[in-house]
C-alpha positions as CSV (number, residue, x, y, z in Angstrom):
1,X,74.4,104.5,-27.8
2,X,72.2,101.8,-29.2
3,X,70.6,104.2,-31.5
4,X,74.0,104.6,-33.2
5,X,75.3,101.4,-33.4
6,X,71.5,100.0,-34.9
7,X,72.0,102.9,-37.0
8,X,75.2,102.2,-38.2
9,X,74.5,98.5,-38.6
10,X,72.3,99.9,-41.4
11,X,74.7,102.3,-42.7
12,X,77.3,100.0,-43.4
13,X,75.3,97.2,-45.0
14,X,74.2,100.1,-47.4
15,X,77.6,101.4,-48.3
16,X,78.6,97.4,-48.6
17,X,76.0,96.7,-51.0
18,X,75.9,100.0,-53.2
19,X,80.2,98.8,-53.3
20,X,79.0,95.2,-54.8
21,X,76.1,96.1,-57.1
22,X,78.1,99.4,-59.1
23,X,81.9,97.8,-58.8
24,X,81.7,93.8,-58.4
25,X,77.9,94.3,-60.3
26,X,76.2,92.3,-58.2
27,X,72.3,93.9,-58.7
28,X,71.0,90.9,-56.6
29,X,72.5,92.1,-53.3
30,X,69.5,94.3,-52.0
31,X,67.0,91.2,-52.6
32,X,69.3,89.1,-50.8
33,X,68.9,92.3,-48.3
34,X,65.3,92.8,-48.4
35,X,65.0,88.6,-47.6
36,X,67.3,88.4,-45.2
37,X,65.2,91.0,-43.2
38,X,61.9,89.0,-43.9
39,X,63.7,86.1,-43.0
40,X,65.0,87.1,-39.7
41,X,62.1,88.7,-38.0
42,X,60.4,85.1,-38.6
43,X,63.5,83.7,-36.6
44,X,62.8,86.8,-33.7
45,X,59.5,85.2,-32.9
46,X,60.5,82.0,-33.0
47,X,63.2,82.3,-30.5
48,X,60.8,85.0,-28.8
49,X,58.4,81.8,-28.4
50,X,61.1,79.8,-26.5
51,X,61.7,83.0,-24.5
52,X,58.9,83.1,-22.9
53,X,58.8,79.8,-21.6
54,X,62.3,79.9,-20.5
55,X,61.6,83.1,-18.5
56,X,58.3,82.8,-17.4
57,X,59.7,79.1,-15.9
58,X,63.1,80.6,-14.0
59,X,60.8,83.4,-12.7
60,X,58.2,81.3,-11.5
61,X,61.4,78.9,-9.5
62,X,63.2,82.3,-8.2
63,X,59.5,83.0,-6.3
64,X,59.7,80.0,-4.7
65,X,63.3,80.1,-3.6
66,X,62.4,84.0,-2.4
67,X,59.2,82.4,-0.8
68,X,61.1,79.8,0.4
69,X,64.0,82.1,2.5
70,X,66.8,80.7,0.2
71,X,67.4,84.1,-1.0
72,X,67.3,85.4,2.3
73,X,69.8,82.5,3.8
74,X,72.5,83.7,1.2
75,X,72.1,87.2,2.2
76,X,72.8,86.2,5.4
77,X,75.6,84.2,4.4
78,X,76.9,86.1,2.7
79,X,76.7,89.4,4.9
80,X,80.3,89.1,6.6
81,X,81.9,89.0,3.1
82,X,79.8,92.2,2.1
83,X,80.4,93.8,5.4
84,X,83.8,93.9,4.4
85,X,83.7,94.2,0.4
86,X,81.3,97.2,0.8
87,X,81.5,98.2,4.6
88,X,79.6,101.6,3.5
89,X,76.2,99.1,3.4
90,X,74.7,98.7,6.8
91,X,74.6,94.8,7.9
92,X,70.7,94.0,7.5
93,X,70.0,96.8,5.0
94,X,67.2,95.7,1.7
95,X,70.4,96.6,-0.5
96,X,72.3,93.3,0.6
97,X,69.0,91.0,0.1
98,X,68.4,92.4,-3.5
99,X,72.3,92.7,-4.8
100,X,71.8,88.4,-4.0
101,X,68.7,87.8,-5.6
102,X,70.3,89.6,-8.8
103,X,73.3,87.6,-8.5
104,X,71.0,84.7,-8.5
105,X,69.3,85.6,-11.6
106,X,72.1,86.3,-13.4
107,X,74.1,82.8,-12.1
108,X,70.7,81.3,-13.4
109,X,71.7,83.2,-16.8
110,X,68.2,85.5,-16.9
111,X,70.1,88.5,-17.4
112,X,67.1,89.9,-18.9
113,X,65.1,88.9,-15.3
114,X,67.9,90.2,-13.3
115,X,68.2,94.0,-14.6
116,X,64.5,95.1,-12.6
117,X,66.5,93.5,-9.8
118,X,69.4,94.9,-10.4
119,X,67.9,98.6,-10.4
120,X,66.3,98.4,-7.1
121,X,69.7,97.5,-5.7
122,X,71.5,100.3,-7.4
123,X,68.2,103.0,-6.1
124,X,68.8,101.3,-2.3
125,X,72.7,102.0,-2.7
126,X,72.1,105.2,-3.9
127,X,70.3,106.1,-0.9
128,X,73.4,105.7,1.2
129,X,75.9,107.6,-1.4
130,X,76.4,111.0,-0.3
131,X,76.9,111.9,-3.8
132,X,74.2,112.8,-5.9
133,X,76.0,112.4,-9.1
134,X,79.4,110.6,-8.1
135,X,79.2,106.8,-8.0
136,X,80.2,105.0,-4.9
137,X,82.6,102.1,-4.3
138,X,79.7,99.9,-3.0
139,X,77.9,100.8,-6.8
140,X,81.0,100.2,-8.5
141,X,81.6,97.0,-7.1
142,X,78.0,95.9,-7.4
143,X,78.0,97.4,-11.2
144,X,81.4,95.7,-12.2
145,X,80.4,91.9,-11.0
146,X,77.5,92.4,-12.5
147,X,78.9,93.4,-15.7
148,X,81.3,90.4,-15.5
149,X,78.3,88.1,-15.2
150,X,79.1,85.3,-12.9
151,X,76.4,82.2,-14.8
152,X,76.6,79.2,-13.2
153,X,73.5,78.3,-14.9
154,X,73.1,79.3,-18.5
155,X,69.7,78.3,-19.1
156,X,68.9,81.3,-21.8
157,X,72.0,79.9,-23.6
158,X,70.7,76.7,-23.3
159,X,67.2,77.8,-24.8
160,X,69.2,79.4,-27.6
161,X,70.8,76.2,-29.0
162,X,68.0,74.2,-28.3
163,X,65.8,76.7,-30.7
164,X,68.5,76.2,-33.1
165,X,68.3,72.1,-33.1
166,X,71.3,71.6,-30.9
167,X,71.3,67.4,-29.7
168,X,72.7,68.7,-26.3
169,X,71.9,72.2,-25.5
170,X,73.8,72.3,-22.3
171,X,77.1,71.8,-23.7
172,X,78.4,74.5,-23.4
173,X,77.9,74.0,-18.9
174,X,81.4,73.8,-18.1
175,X,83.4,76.1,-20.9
176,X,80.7,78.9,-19.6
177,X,81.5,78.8,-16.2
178,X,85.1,78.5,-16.6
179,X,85.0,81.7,-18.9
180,X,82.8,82.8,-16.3
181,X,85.0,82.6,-13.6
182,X,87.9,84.9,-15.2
183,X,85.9,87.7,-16.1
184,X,84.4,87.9,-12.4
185,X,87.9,86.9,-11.0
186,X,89.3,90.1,-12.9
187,X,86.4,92.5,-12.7
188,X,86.3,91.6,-8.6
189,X,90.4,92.0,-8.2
190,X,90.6,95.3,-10.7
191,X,87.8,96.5,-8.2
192,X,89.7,95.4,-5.3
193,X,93.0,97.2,-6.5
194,X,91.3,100.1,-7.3
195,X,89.4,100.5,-4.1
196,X,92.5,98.9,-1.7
197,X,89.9,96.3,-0.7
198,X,91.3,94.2,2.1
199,X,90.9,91.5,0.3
200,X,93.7,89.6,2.7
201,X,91.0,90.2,5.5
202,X,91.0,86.7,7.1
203,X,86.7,86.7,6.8
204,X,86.7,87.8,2.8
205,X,89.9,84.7,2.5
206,X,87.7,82.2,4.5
207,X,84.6,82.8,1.5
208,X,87.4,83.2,-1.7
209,X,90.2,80.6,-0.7
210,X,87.8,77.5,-1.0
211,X,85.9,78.9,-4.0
212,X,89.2,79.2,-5.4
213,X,90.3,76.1,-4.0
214,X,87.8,74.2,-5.6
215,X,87.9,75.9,-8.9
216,X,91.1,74.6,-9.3
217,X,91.0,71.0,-8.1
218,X,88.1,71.1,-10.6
219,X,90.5,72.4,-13.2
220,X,93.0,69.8,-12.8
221,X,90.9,67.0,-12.9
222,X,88.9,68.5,-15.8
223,X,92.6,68.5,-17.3
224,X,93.1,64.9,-17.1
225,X,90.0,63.9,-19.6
226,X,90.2,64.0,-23.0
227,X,88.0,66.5,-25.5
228,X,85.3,63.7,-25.8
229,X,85.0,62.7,-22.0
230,X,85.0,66.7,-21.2
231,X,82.0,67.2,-23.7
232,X,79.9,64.3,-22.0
233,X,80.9,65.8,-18.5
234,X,79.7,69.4,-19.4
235,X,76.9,67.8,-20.3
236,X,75.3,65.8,-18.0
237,X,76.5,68.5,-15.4
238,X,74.5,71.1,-17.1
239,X,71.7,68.8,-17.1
240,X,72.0,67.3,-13.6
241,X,72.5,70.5,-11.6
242,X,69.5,72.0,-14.0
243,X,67.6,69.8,-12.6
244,X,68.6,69.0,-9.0
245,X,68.2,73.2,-8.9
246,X,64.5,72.5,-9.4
247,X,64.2,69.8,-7.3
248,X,65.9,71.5,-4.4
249,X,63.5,74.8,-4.7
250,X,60.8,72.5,-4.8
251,X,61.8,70.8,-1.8
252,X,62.8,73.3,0.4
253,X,59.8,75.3,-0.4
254,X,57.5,72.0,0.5
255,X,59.3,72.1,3.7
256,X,59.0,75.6,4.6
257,X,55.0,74.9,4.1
258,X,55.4,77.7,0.6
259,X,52.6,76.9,-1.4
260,X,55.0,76.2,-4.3
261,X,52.2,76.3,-7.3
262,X,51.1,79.6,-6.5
263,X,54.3,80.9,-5.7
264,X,55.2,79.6,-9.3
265,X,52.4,81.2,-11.4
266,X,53.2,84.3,-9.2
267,X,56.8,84.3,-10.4
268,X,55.8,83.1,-13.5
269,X,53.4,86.1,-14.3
270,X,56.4,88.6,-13.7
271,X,58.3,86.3,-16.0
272,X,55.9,87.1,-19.2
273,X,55.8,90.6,-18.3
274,X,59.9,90.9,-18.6
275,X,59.6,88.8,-22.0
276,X,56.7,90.2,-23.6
277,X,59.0,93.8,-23.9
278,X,62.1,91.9,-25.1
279,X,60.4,91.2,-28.6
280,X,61.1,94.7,-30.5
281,X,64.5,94.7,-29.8
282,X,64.6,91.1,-31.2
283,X,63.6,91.8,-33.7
284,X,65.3,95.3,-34.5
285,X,68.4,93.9,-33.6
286,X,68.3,90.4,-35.5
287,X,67.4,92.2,-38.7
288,X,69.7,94.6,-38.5
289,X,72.3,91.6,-37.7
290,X,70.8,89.9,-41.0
291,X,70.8,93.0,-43.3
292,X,74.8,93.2,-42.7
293,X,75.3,89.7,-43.0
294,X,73.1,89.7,-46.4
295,X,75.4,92.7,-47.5
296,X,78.3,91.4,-47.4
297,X,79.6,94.1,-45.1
298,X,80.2,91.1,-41.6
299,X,81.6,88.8,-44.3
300,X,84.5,91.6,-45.2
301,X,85.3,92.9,-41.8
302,X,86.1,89.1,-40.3
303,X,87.9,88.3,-43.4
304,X,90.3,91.7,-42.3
305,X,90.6,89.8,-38.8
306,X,91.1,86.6,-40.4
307,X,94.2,87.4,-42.4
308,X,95.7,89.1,-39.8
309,X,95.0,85.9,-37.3
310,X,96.8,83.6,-40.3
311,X,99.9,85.9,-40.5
312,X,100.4,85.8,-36.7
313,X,100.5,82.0,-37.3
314,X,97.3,81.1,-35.3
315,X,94.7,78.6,-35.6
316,X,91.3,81.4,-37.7
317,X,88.3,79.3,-36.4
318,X,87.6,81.3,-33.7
319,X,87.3,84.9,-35.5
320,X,83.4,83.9,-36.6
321,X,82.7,83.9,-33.0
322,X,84.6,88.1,-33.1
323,X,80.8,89.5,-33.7
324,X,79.6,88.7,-30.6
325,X,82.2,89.3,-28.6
326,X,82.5,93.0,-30.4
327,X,79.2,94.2,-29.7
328,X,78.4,92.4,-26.4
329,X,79.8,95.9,-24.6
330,X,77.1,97.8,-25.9
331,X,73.7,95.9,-26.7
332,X,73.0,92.5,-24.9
333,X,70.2,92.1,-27.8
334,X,72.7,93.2,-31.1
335,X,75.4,89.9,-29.2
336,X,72.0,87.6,-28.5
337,X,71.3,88.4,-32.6
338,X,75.0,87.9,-33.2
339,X,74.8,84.6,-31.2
340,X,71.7,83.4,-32.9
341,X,72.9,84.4,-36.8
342,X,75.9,82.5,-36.0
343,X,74.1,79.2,-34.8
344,X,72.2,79.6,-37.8
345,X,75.1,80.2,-40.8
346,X,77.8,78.1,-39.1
347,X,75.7,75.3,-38.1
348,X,74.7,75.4,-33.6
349,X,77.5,72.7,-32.7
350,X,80.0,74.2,-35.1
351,X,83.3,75.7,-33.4
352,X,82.2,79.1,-34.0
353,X,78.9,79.0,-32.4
354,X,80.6,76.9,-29.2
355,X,82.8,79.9,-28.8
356,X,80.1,82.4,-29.7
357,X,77.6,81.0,-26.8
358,X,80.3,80.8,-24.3
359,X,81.3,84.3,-25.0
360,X,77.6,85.7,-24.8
361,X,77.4,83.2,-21.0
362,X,80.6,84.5,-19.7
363,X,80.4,88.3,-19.8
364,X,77.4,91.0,-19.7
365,X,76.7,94.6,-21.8
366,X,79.2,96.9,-19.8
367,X,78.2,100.2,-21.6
368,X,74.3,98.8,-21.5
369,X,74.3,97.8,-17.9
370,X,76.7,100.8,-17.3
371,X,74.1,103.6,-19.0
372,X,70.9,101.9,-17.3
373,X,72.2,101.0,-13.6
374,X,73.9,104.7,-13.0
375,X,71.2,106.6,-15.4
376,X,68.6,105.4,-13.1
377,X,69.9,106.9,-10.0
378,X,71.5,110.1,-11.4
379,X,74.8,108.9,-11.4
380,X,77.3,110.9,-14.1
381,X,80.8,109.9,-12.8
382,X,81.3,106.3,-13.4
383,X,85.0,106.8,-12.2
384,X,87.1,103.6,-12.2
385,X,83.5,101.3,-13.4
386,X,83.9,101.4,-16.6
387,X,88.1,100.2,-17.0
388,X,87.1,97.5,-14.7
389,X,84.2,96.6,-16.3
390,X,85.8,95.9,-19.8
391,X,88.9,94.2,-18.2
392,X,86.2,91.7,-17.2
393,X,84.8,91.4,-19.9
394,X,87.9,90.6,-22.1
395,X,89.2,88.2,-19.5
396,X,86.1,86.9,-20.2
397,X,86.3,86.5,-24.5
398,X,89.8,86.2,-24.0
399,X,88.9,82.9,-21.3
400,X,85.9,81.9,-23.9
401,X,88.6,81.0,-26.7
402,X,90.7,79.4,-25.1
403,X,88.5,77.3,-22.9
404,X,86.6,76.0,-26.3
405,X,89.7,74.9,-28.2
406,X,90.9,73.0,-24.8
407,X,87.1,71.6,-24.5
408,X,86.3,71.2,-28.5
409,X,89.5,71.7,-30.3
C-alpha cells in the first residue's frame, strides 16, 4: 500500500511537470523539482533532530509511570469497563495491562512509541481468538480506538510547530482533543452497534456518563469565551497539564521508592531505538511530498476542491489543510510530511496548518495500523474494522474543521 501511493506521489509530479514544461513551457519545473527534493531531505533531519528528543524524553517518563504502577493502577481501573467492553479477555490477563499502556502512549501523542505496544497487545489477544485468520471483537475494538486515536497530549504535534518557529506550540491543546473526542466517540459507538455492546450496562455508564458529562460542561463553558480567550486557554492548558504530567510521574515514582533517573535513561534508551528507524521514511516521504508540491501536481488537485468548496457557498481556507487529512488513512509519515510542508508554505500559525495539525492529533493511519496490527498476528478478515475505523476517522477531519474555525475563525 505504501509502496503505491510513494510511487504514485512520483508518478503524478512527473506527468504534472512534463504537462507544464511541453504545453504551458515552463522548462524550469524539474529544477524547481530536483531542489525541492534537496531541500526537503535537509528539513527530514532537522525535524528528525527534534524527534529524538521528543521521543527519547516521553519514553524515558512512560518507564517511570510503568515503574511507578500508574500503568498498572489504570488497568485495574479500568478492568470492569473492559470486562464488559471485551468480556472474551480474562480479568487479570497481560492483554488488559498492555492495551492501557498503548492508550497511554498514544493520549501522550507517541504514536510512533505506541505501535511496539500496540503489537504485543494484538499477539496476547490473539492468543485467546479461536480463529486463526478471523479477527475477534476484542481486536476489533482494541484496533478501531486505536485507529481513532484518543491524544490528550499531543506532544509530537507540539514538537512539529515548535521545529517550524511556532511562538506557542501547544496551541492547538484544546481543538485536538475536542476533534479527538469525536472520532473515538464514533469509532467506540460504530463498534458498539456493530458488536450489540451493552453499552447501557450500568458499570460501562458509570466510566462513560461522567466523561461525557464533563466533556460537555467543558464545551459549554469553552462556548462562552471569545476566539482570543479560547487561544490563551488552549494554551496554557497544553502547557500546564504538560508539565504537571511530568511532575506527577516524578512524584509518584519518588514515592513508590522508583529510582526515577534510571528508570528514565532506561525508557529513554528504547525511545532512540523507536526514532533512530523513523528517519528513512522521513525522508522518503517528505521528498516525495516536496517533489509534488514543486510540480505543480498538489497545487492543481486543491484548486479542483477549492472551486467546488466556493460554488457550494462555503468559506475555501480549510481545503489546504485536505492533504493531510487525504493520506492520513494510509501512511502516518506521507500526513506527518503533509503536516510539516504545510507549516512550512502556509506559514505554522496560518489557518491551514491549525487545521492541518489538529487533523494529524485527532485521528491515526487506519489502513497502516489496520495492515501492521492484524498482519502481525495472521489475521485476513478484518470484518466490520475497517468501516468503523474510517467512520472515526472522518468524524475526526470532519470535528478538526469545524473546531478550528470556532477556535481560530
Amino acid at each position: 500500500m505504501l509502496n503505491g501511493l510513494w510511487l504514485g506521489f512520483f508518478i503524478v509530479a512527473a506527468v504534472s511537470a512534463l504537462v507544464q514544461w511541453l504545453i504551458g513551457g515552463n522548462a524550469g519545473i524539474f529544477a524547481a523539482m530536483v531542489e525541492s527534493i534537496f531541500a526537503m531531505a535537509k528539513l527530514s533531519v532537522e525535524v528528525m533532530v527534534l524527534l529524538f528528543g521528543t521521543l527519547t524524553l516521553w519514553l524515558g517518563f512512560l518507564r517511570i509511570a510503568e515503574k511507578a504502577g500508574i500503568v498498572e493502577w489504570l488497568a485495574k481501573a479500568l478492568g470492569p469497563l473492559f470486562l464488559r467492553l471485551m468480556p472474551e479477555v480474562p480479568p487479570g490477563h497481560p492483554a488488559i495491562g498492555l492495551i492501557t499502556l498503548n492508550f497511554a502512549a498514544n493520549g501522550l501523542g507517541l504514536d510512533n512509541a505506541a505501535t511496539p505496544i500496540g503489537l504485543k497487545a494484538m499477539k496476547a489477544l490473539q492468543e485467546l481468538n479461536p480463529s486463526d485468520t478471523i479477527a475477534s471483537n476484542a481486536q476489533i475494538l482494541f484496533l478501531v480506538l486505536n485507529a481513532s486515536s484518543l491524544t490528550l497530549l499531543p506532544v509530537t504535534i507540539f514538537m512539529y510547530r515548535a521545529q517550524q518557529g511556532a511562538p506557542d506550540p501547544t496551541l492547538v491543546f484544546l481543538p485536538i482533543l475536542l476533534a479527538t473526542s469525536c472520532s473515538t466517540f464514533v469509532g467506540f459507538l460504530s463498534v458498539a452497534f456493530m458488536q450489540r455492546l451493552r453499552v447501557w450496562d450500568p458499570v460501562v455508564l458509570a466510566y462513560l456518563i461522567p466523561g461525557a458529562l464533563a466533556l460537555a460542561g467543558f464545551m459549554a463553558f469553552l462556548g462562552t469565551l471569545s476566539a482570543t480567550a479560547l487561544s490563551g486557554l488552549s494554551s496554557i492548558l497544553g502547557n500546564l497539564t504538560l508539565f504537571g504530567l511530568i511532575m506527577l510521574f516524578l512524584l509518584i515514582g519518588a514515592l513508590r521508592k522508583v529510582k526515577v533517573y534510571e528508570a528514565f535513561v532506561e525508557g529513554a534508551k528504547e525511545g532512540f531505538d523507536v526514532a533512530k528507524n523513523l528517519l528513512p521514511y522521513l525522508v522518503a516521504m517528505l521528498c516525495a511530498v516536496g517533489v509534488l508540491r514543486a510540480s505543480g501536481a498538489l497545487d492543481f488537485g486543491l484548486d479542483g476542491i477549492r472551486h467546488l468548496v466556493e460554488w457550494a457557498g462555503w468559506d475555501t481556507r480549510f481545503v489546504d489543510a485536505l492533504p493531510t487529512a487525504m493520506v492520513k488513512p494510509f501512511s502516518g509519515s506521507a500526513a506527518r510530511a503533509m503536516l510539516i510542508e504545510t507549516m512550512k508554505t502556509s506559514g505554522v500559525d496560518s489557518f491551514p496548518a491549525l487545521v492541518a495539525a489538529t487533523i494529524q492529533g485527532s485521528t491515526e493511519t487506519t489502513f497502516y495500523v489496520l495492515a501492521v496490527y492484524f498482519g502481525a498476528v495472521g489475521i485476513q478478515r478484518a470484518r466490520h474494522a475497517v468501516g468503523c475505523a474510517l467512520l472515526a476517522e472522518l468524524a475526526g477531519v470532519l470535528g478538526a474543521i469545524g473546531v478550528c474555525y470556532w477556535f481560530f475563525g
